[in-house]
TORPAMI-518251 format. One record per atom (N, C-alpha, C): x, y, z; residue number from 1; atom name; residue in three letters. Coordinates in Angstrom, 3 decimals, padded with zeros to 6 digits. Each point is the difference from the previous one (the first is absolute). Example, Ala and Ser with C-alpha at 12.3 -4.5 7.8 and 13.67 -1.06 7.14 Angstrom:
% TORPAMI-518251
013.190	-005.690	007.800	1	N	ALA
-000.890	001.190	000.000	1	CA	ALA
000.900	001.200	000.000	1	C	ALA
-000.350	001.050	-000.720	2	N	SER
000.820	001.190	000.060	2	CA	SER
-000.770	001.090	000.730	2	C	SER
% end
This chain:
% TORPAMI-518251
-003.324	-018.705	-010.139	1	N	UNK
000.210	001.421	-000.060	1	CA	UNK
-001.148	000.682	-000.741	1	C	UNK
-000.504	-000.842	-001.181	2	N	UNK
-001.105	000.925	-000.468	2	CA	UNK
-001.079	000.053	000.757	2	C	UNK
-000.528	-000.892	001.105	3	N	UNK
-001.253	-000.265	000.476	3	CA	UNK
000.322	001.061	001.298	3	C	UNK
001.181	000.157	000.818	4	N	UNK
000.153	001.261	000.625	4	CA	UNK
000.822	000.943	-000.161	4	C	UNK
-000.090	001.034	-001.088	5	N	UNK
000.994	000.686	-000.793	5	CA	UNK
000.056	001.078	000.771	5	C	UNK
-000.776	000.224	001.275	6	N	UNK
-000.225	001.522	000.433	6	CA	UNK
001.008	-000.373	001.517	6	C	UNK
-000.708	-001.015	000.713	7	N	UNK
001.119	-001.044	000.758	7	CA	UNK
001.482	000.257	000.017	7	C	UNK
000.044	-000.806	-001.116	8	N	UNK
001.521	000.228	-000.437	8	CA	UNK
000.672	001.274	-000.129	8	C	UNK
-000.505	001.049	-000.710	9	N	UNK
000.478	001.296	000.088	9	CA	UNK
000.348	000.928	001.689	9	C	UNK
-001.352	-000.510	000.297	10	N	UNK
000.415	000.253	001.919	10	CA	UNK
001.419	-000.454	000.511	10	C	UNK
000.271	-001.405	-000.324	11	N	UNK
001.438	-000.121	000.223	11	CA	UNK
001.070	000.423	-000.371	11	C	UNK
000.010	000.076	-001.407	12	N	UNK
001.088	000.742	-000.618	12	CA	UNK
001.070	001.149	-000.132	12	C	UNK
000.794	-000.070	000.233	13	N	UNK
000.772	001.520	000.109	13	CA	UNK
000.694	000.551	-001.180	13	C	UNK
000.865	000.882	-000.481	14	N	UNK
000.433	000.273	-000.255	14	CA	UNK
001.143	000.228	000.107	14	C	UNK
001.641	-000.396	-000.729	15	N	UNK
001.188	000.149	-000.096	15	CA	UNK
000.831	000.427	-000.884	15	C	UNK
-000.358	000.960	-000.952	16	N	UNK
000.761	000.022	-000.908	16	CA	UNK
001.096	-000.082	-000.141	16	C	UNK
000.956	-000.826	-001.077	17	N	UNK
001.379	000.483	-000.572	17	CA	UNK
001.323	001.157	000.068	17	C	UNK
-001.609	000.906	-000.419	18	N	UNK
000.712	001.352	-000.025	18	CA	UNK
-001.475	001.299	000.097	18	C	UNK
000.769	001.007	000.115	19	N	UNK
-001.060	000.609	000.837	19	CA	UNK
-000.520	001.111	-000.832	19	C	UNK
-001.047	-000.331	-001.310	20	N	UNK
-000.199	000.507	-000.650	20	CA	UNK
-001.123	001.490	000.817	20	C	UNK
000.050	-000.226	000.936	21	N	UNK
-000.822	001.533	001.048	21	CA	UNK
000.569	000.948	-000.121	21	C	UNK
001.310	-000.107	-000.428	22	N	UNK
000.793	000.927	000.094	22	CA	UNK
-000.512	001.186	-000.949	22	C	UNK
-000.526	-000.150	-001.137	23	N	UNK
-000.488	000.706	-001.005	23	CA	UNK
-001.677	000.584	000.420	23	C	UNK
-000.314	-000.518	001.325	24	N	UNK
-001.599	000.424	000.327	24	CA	UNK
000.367	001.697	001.018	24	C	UNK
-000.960	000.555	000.138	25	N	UNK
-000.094	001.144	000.944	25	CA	UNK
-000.314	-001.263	001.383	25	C	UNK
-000.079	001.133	001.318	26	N	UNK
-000.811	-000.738	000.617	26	CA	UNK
-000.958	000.074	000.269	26	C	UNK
-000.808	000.874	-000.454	27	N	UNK
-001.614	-000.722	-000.212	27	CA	UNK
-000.471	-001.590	-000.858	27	C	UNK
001.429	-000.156	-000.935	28	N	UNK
-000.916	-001.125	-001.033	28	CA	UNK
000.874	-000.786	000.362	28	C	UNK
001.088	000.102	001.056	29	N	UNK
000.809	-001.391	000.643	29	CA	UNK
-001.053	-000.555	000.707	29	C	UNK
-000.637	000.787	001.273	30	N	UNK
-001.030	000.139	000.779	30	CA	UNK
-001.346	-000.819	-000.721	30	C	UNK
-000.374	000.266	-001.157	31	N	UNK
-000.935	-000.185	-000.479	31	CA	UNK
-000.248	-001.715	-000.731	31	C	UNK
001.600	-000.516	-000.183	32	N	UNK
000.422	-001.306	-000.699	32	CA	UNK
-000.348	-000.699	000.819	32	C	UNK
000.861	000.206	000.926	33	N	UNK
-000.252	-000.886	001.609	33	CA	UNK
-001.274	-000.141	000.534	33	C	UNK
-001.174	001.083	-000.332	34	N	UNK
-001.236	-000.073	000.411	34	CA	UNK
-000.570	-000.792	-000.818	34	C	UNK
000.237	-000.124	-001.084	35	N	UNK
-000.659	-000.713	-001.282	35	CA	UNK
000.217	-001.097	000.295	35	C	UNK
001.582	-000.475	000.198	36	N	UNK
000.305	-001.405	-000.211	36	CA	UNK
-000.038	-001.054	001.350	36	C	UNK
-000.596	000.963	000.745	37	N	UNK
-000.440	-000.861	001.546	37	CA	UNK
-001.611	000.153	000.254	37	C	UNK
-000.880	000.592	-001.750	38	N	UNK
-000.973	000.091	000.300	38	CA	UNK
-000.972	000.922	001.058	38	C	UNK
000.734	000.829	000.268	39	N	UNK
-001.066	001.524	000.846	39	CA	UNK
-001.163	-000.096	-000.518	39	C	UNK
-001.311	000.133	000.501	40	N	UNK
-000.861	000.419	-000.226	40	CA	UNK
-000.245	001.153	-000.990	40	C	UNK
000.533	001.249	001.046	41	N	UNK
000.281	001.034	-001.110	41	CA	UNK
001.158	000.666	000.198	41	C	UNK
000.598	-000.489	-001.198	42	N	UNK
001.764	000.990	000.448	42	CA	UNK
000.084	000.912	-000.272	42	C	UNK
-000.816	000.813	-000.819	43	N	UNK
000.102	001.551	-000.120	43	CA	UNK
-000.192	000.962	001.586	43	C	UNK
-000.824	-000.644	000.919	44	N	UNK
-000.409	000.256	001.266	44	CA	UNK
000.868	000.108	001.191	44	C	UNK
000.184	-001.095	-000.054	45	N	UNK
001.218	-000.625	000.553	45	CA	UNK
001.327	000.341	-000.340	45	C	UNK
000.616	000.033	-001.122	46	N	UNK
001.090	000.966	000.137	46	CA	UNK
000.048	001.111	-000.196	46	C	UNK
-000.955	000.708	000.194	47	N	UNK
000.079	001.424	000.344	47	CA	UNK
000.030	000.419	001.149	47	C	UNK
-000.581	-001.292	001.035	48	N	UNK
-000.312	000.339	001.413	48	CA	UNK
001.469	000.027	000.189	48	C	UNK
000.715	-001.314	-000.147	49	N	UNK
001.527	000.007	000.758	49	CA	UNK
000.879	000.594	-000.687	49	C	UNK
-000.563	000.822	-001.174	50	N	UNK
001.336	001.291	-000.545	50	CA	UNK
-000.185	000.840	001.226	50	C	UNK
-001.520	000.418	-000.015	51	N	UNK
-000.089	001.374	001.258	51	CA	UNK
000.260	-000.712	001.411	51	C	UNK
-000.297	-001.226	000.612	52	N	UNK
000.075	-000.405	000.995	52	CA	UNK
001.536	000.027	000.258	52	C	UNK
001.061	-000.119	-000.644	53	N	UNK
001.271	000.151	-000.183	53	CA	UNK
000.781	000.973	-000.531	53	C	UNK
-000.571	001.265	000.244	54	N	UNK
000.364	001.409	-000.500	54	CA	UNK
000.317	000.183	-001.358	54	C	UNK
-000.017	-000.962	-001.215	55	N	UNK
000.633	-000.576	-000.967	55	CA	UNK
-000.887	001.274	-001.513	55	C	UNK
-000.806	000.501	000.813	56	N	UNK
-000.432	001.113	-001.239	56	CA	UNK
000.696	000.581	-000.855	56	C	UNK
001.491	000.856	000.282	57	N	UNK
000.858	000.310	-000.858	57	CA	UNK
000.547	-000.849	-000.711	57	C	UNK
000.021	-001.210	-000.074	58	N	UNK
000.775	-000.807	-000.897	58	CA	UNK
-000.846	-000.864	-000.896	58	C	UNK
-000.765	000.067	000.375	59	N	UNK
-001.420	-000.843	-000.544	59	CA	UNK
000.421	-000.113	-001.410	59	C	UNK
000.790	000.941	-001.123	60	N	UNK
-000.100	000.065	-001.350	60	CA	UNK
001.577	-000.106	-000.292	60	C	UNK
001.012	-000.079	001.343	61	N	UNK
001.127	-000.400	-000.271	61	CA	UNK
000.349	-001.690	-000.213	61	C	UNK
001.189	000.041	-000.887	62	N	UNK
000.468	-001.716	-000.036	62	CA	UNK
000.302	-000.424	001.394	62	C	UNK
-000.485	-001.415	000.036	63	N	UNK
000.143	-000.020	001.277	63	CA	UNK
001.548	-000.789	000.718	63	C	UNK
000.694	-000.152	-001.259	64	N	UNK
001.089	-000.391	000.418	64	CA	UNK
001.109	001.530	000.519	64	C	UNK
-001.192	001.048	-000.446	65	N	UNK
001.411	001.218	000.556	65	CA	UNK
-000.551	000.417	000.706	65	C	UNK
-001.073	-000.773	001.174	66	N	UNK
-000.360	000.840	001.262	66	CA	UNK
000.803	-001.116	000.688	66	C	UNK
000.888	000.578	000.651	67	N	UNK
001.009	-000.397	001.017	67	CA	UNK
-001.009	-000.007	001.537	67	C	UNK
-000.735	000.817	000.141	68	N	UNK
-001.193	000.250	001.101	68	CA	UNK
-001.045	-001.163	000.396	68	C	UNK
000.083	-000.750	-001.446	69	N	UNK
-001.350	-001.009	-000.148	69	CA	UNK
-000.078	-000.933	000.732	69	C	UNK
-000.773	-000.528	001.056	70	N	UNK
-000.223	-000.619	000.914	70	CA	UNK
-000.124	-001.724	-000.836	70	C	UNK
000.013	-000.812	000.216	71	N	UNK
000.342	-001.237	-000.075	71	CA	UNK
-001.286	-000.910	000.865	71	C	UNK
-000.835	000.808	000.749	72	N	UNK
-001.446	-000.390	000.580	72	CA	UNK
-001.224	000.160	-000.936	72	C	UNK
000.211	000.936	-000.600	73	N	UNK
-001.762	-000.024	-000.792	73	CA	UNK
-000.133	-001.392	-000.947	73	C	UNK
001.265	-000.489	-000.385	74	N	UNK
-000.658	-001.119	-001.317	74	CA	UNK
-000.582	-001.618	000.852	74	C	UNK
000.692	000.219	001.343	75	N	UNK
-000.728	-001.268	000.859	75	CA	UNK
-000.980	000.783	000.038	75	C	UNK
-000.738	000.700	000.562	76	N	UNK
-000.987	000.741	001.037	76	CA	UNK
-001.222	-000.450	-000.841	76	C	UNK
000.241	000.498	-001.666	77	N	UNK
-001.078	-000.309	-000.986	77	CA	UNK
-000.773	-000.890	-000.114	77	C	UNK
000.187	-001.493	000.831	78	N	UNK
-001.554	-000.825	-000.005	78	CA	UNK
000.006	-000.172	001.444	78	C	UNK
000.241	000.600	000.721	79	N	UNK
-000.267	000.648	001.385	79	CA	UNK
-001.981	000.321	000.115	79	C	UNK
% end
């Protein structure tokens, strides 16, 4: 694992317990998921699929109280 640590992260997913996102907007739910699957640049990138997904008004809401929030942008992100 140490000799391919970047490797390994390619495989890896994420499952949490419990769903500490709940406390993020969705820009910085958006932004975790970009981080932790490694985006290039996630500031870029999730801005494209806030606007690519009409998602501008909520951008600074929690994202557990957008009932609207699509369930596609957090795959799409190493797209």
């Amino acid at each position: 694992m140490d000799k391919n640590r970047n490797l390994a992260r390619s495989q890896l997913g994420v499952c949490p317990q419990f769903d500490a996102c709940d406390t993020l907007t969705v820009k910085q739910q958006l932004m975790f998921y970009a981080r932790v699957r490694g985006v290039a640049n996630p500031t870029h990138n999730t801005d494209e699929l806030i606007r690519a997904f009409g998602l501008e008004t909520f951008r600074d809401r929690l994202a557990q109280k957008v009932s609207q929030l699509p369930a596609l942008p957090c795959p799409l992100l190493k797209l």
